[in-house]
N, C-alpha and C positions, 0 to 999 in steps of 0.2 A: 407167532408167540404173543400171546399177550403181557403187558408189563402192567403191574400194579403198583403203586408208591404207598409202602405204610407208615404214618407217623404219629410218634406219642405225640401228643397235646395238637390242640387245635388250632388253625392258623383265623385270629378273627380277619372280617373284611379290612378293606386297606392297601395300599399301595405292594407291601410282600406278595399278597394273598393276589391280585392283579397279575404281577408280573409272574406268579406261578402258571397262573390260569394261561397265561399268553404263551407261555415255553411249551405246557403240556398239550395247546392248544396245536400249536406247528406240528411237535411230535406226533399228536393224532392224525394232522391231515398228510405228514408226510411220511410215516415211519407205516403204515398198512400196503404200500407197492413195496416194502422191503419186506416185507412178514412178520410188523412188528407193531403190533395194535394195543393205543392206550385202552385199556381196561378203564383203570378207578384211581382214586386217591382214598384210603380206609384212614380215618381219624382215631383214636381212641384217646380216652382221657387217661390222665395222668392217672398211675397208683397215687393213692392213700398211707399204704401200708407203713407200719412204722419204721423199718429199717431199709436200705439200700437196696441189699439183698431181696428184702421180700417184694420189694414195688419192681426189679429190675426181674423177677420169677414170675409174679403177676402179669408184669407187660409181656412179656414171651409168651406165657397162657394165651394171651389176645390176638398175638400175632401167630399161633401156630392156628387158630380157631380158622387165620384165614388164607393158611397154604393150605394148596390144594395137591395132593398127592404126585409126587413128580415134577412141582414147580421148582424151579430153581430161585435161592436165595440169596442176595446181596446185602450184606450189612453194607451199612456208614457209621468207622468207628475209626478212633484217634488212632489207632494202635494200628491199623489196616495199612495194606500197599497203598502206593501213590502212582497208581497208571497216568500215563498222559491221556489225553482225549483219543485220538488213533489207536490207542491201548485198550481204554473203556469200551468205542467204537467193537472192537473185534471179539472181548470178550461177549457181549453181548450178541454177535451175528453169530459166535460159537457156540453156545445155549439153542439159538432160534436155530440152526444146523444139525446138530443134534438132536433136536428133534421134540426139543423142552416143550411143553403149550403154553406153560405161564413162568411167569420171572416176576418177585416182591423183591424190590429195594426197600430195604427196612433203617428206617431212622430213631435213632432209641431216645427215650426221655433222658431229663436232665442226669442222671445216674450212671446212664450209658443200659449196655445190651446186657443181658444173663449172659455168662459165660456156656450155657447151654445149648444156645443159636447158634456159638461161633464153630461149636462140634458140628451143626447140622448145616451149617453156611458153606455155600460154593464157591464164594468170595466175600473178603471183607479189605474194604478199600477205606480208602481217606482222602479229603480233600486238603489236604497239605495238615501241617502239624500244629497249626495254631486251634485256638478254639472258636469254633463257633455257631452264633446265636441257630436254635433250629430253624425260625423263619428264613434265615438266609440260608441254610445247608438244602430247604427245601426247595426254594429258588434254584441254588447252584444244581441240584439235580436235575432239577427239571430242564433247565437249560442243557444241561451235559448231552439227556437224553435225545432233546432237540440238536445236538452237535453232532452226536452218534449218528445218528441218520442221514444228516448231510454229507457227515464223512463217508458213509457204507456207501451213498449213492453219488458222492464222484459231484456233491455241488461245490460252490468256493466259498461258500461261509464259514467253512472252517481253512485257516490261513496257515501254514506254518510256517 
């Protein structure tokens, strides 16, 4: 299955955008003998648009441009379950099991997501209830994803 990461706004270089690279980097070389291959990171810029509403309608536009029929879709939103890692871990070998070929973890602009997504989303999770900065939700992902793998494949990087 391949996994894509989509997020509004750009992450410039810098020590976040580094340590992105270095989690998705692991996940790439380690999650393809589990059937679970980094694809992409898809950036799009922020809406414009004058109200909430329409910039959080726009940003879906964008991100629907880039699922691909049959991908399974994961928001990151406040309002979302709180799986532990072992939990994250199996939802995703569930998707690659059944037979998914692609999977977007989707990160929404400042606004949050369309309420539109969350109809068409297979899950929508949270990284605990506080708020935070996209740069580090992007990190946190990315690391998850890199924890995901270790956990499926039985190494001890992930401790509990």
């Amino acid at each position: 299955m391949r996994v894509s990461l989509f997020a509004v706004g750009r992450l410039k270089s810098g020590p976040e955008s580094d340590l992105s690279a270095r989690y998705l980097d692991r996940f790439a070389k380690s999650g393809s003998a589990l059937g679970l291959d980094f694809a992409r990171v898809i950036e799009v810029a922020e809406s414009r648009a004058a109200t909430a509403e329409l910039r959080k309608r726009e940003e879906a536009a964008q991100l629907e441009r880039h699922l691909g029929g049959g991908a399974a879709l994961i928001l990151l939103d406040e309002r979302g379950k709180t799986p532990d890692s072992p939990g994250f871990a199996d939802l995703l070998a569930r998707f690659r099991d059944d037979g998914r070929r692609d999977l977007v973890i989707a990160i929404g602009g400042p606004d949050g997501l369309d309420p539109a997504l969350h109809a068409k989303a297979d899950a929508v999770i949270c990284f605990g209830r506080m708020t935070w900065p996209h740069q580090l939700v992007r990190i946190m992902a990315a690391e998850q994803l890199y924890r995901a793998v270790t956990i499926l494949a039985g190494h001890p990087y992930h401790r509990a």
